[in-house]
C-alpha positions as CSV (number, residue, x, y, z in Angstrom):
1,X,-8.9,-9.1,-6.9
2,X,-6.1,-8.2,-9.0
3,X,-3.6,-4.9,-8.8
4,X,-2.1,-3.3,-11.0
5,X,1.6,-2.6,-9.6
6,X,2.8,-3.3,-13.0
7,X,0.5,-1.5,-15.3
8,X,0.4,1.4,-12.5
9,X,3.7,2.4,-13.3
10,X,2.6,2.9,-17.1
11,X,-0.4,5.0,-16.1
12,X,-3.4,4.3,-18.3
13,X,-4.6,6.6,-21.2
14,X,-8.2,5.7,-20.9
15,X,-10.4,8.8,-20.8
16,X,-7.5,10.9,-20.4
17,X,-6.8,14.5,-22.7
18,X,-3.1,14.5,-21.8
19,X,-0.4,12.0,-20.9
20,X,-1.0,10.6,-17.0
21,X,2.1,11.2,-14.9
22,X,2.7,7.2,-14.4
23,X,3.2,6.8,-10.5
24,X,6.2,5.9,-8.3
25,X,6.4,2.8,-6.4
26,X,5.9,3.7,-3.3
27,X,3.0,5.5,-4.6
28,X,1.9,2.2,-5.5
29,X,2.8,0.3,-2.5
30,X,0.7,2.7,-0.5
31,X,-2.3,2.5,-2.7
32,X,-2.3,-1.2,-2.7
33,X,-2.8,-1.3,1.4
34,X,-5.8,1.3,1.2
35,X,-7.5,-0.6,-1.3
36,X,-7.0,-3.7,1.0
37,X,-9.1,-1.9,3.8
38,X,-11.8,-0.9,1.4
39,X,-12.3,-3.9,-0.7
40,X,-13.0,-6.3,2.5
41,X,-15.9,-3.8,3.3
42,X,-17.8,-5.5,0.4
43,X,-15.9,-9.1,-0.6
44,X,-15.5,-12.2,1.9
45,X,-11.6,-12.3,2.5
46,X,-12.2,-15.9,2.9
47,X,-12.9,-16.3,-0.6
48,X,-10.8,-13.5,-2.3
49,X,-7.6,-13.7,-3.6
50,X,-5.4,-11.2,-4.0
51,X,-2.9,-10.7,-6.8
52,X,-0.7,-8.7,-8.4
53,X,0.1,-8.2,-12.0
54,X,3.9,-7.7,-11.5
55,X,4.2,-11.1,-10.6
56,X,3.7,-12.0,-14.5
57,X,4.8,-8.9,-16.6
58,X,7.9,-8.0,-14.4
59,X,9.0,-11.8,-16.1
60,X,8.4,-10.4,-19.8
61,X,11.3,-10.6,-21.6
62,X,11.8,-7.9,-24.5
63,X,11.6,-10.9,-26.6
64,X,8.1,-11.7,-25.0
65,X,6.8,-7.2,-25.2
66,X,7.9,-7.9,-28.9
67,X,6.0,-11.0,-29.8
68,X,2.6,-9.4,-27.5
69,X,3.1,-6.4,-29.8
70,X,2.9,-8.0,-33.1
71,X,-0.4,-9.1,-31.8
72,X,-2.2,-6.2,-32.3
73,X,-2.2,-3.4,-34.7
74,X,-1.4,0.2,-34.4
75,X,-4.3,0.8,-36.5
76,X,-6.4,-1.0,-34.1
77,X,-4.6,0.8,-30.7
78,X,-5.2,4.9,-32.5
79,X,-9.2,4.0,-33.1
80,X,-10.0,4.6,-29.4
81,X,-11.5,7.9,-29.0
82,X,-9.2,9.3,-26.5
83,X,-6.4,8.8,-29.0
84,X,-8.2,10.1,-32.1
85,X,-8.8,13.2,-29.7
86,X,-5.7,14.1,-29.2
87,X,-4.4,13.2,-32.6
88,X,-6.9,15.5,-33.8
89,X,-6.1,18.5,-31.4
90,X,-2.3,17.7,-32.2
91,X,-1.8,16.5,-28.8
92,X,1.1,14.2,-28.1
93,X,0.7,10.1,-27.4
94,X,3.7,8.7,-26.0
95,X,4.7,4.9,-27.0
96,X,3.9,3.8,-23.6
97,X,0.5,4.3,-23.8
98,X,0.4,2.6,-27.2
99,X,1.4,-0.4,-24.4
100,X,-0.7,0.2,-21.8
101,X,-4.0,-2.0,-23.5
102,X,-1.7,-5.0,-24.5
103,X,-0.5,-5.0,-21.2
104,X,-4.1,-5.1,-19.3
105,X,-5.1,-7.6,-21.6
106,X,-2.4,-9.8,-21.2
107,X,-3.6,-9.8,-17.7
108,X,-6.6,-11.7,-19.0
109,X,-3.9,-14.4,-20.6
110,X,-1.9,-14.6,-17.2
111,X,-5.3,-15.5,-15.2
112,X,-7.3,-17.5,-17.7
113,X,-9.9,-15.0,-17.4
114,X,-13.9,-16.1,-17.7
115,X,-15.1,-12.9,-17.1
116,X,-14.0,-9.1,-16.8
117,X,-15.6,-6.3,-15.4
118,X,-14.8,-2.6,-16.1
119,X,-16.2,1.2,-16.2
120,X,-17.6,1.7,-19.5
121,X,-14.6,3.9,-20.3
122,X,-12.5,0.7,-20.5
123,X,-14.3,-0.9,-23.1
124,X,-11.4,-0.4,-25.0
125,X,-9.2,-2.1,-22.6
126,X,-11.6,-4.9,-22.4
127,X,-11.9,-6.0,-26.2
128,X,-8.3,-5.8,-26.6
129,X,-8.1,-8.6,-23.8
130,X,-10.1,-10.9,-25.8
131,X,-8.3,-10.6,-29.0
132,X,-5.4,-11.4,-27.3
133,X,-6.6,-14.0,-25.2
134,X,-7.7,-15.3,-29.1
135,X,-4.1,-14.9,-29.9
136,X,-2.5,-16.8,-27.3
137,X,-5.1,-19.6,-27.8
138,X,-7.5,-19.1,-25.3
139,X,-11.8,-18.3,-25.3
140,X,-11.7,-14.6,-25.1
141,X,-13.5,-13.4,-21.9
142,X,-17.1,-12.2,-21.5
143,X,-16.9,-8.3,-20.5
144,X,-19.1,-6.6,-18.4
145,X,-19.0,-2.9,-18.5
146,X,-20.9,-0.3,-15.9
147,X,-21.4,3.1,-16.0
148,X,-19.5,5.5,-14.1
149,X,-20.1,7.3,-11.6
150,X,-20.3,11.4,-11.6
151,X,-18.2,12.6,-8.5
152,X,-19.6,15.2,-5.9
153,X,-19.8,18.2,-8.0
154,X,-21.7,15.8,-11.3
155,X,-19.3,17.1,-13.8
156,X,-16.3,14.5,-13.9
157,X,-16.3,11.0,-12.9
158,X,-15.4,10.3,-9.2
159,X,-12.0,10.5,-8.6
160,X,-9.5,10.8,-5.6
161,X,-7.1,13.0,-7.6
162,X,-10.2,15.5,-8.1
163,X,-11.3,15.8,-4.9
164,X,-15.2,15.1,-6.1
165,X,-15.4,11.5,-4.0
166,X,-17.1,9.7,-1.7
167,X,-14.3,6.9,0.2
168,X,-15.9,3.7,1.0
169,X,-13.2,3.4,4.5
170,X,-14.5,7.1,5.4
171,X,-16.4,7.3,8.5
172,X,-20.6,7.3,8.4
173,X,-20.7,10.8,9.0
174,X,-18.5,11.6,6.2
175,X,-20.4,9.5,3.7
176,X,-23.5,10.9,4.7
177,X,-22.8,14.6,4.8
178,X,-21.3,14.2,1.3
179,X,-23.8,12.1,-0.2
180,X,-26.2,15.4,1.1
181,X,-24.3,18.2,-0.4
182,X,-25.2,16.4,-4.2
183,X,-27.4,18.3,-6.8
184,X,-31.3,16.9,-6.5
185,X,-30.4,15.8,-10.4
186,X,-27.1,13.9,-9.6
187,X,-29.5,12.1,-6.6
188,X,-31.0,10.1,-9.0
189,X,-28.2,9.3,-10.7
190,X,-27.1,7.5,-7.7
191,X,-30.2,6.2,-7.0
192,X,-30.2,4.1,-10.2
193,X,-26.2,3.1,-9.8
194,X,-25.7,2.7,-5.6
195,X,-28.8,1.3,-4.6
196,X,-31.3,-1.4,-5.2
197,X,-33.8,0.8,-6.1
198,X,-35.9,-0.5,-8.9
199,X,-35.9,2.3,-12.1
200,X,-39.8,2.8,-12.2
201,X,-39.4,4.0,-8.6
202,X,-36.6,6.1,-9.4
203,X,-38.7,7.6,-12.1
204,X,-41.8,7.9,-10.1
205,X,-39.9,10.0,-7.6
206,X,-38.2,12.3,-10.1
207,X,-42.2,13.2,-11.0
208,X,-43.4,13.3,-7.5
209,X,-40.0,16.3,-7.1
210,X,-40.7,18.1,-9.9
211,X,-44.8,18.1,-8.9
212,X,-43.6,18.8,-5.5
213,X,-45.2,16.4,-3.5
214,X,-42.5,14.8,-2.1
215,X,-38.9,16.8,-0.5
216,X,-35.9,15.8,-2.3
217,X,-33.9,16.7,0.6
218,X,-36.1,13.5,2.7
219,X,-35.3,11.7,-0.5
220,X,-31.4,13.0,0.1
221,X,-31.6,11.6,3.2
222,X,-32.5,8.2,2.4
223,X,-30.1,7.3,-0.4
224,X,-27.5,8.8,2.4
225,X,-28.8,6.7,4.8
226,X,-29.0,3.8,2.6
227,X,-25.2,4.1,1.2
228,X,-23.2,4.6,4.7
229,X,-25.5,1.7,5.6
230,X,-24.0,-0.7,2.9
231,X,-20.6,0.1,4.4
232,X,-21.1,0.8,7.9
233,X,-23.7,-0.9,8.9
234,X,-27.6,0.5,9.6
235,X,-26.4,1.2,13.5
236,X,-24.1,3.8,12.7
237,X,-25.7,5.3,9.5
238,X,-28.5,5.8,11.4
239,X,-26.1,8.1,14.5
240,X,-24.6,9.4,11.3
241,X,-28.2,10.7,10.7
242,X,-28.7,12.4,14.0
243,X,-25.3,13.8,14.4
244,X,-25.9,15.3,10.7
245,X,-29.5,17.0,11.9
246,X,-28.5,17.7,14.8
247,X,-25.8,20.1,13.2
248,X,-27.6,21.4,9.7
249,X,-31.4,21.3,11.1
250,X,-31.3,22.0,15.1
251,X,-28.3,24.6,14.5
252,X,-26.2,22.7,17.6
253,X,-22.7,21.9,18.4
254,X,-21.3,18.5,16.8
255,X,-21.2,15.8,19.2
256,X,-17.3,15.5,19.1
257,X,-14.9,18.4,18.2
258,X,-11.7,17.7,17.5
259,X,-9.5,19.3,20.4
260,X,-6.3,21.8,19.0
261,X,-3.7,22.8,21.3
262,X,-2.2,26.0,21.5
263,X,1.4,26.7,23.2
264,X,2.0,30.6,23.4
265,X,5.4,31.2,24.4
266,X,5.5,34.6,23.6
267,X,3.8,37.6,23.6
268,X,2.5,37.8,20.2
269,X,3.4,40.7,18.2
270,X,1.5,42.0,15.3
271,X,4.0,44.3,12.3
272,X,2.4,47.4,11.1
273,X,3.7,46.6,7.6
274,X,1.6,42.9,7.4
275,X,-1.1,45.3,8.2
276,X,-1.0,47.2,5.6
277,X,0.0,44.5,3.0
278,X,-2.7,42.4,4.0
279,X,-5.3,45.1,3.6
280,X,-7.0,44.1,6.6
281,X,-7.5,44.2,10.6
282,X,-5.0,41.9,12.2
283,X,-6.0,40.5,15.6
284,X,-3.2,38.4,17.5
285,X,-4.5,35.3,18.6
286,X,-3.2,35.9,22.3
287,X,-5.6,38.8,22.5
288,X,-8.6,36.8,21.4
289,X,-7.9,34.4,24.2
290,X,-7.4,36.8,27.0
């Protein structure tokens, strides 16, 4: 499983309308121990190694970034349709993410890579490693590209910087209330990429909605079901359930509240002027709790 502290500090350009704000170090550092947690949800840490691509392109000498340039064309770099986008719309690329491609795919050279996998927005990214696994002598990799996922709202791709995402280390509860605030269309969708659902079941279901013989919020509730289980277990996807139905169906009290304390060590006093800045009614909270 391989990090990119290096190429993190570049930012890559893929998919993006503007220049990415490359991130800090201790950005990175911090990243690297939450993806840690989440990745040994899903591999064996007995048989995954972790690396880091520092450990080869902190070495490069400007002699070495030279000679990896001249492997690769500019030409070659400009055809990927971000670029051409913002070349058309007169939007700035800056030189370092002319280097961002060479330096995933020299990644590829570093590990001997057989096989790499990727969003289909890295596709890019991807062919460039096997030209210059070619260059430096080696069989170029097989890729293996996925579709990506729509976050929360089914307009962007999930993201942590947009706020549209489900976290794999978030607790059932969370995973399962998010998963059932999606659209009934977006559903599918992650029907056909998160689960094992075959796609002429999938299919079958979007008829038996749309005819109305079935509930898509029961459907709802199984693919929620079905992904906290994948990372939590069926035990507590299944409490993450009741707690959920209990709350949005029965109309009760959550199990757990989270308990604030309150110090008052004065009597609160309210200005006339906030008042009428505000527009509105202000209650001090000292009143409400006598």
């Amino acid at each position: 499983f391989l990090i990119g502290d290096f190429t993190g500090l570049i930012g890559d350009p893929s998919g993006r309308s503007a220049t990415r704000p490359p991130m800090t170090r201790e950005e990175i550092n911090k990243n690297t121990e939450t993806y840690k947690k989440q990745i040994f949800k899903i591999l064996d840490p007995e048989k995954t190694i972790i690396d880091f691509n520092s450990r080869w392109l902190g070495k490069l000498t400007s002699i070495d970034i030279i000679n990896l340039t001249s492997k690769y064309t500019v030409a070659r770099i400009l055809e990927r349709d971000d670029f051409t986008n913002r070349l058309k719309n007169n939007k700035p690329i800056s030189v370092h993410e002319i280097l961002y491609p060479l330096m995933q795919a020299y990644d590829s050279v570093a590990l001997k890579a057989d096989v790499e996998l990727g969003g289909t927005d890295q596709k890019f990214n991807l062919l460039v490693g096997r030209e210059i696994q070619r260059a430096f002598k080696q069989e170029p990799q097989v890729i293996m590209t996925t579709p990506l996922l729509e976050g929360l709202t089914g307009v962007e791709k999930m993201s942590k910087s947009l706020n549209n995402y489900v976290g794999i280390a978030e607790s059932p509860s969370e995973i399962y209330g998010k998963v059932m605030s999606i659209s009934d269309p977006l559903m599918f969708r992650y029907y056909e990429l998160l689960t094992d659902e075959s796609l002429p079941q999938i299919e079958k279901w979007k008829r038996e909605v749309k005819e109305e013989k079935i509930n898509p919020k029961d459907l709802k509730s199984r693919l929620s079901l079905s992904i906290a289980s994948d990372f939590w277990g069926k035990e507590k996807a299944k409490k993450a359930l009741q707690e959920f139905e209990r709350v949005f169906k029965e109309k009760k009290l959550p199990t757990k509240i989270e308990d604030i304390e309150i110090k008052v060590e004065s009597k609160v006093k309210v200005k006339a002027r906030a008042k009428v800045e505000a527009g509105v009614t202000v209650v001090p909270l000292i009143d409400l709790l006598v």
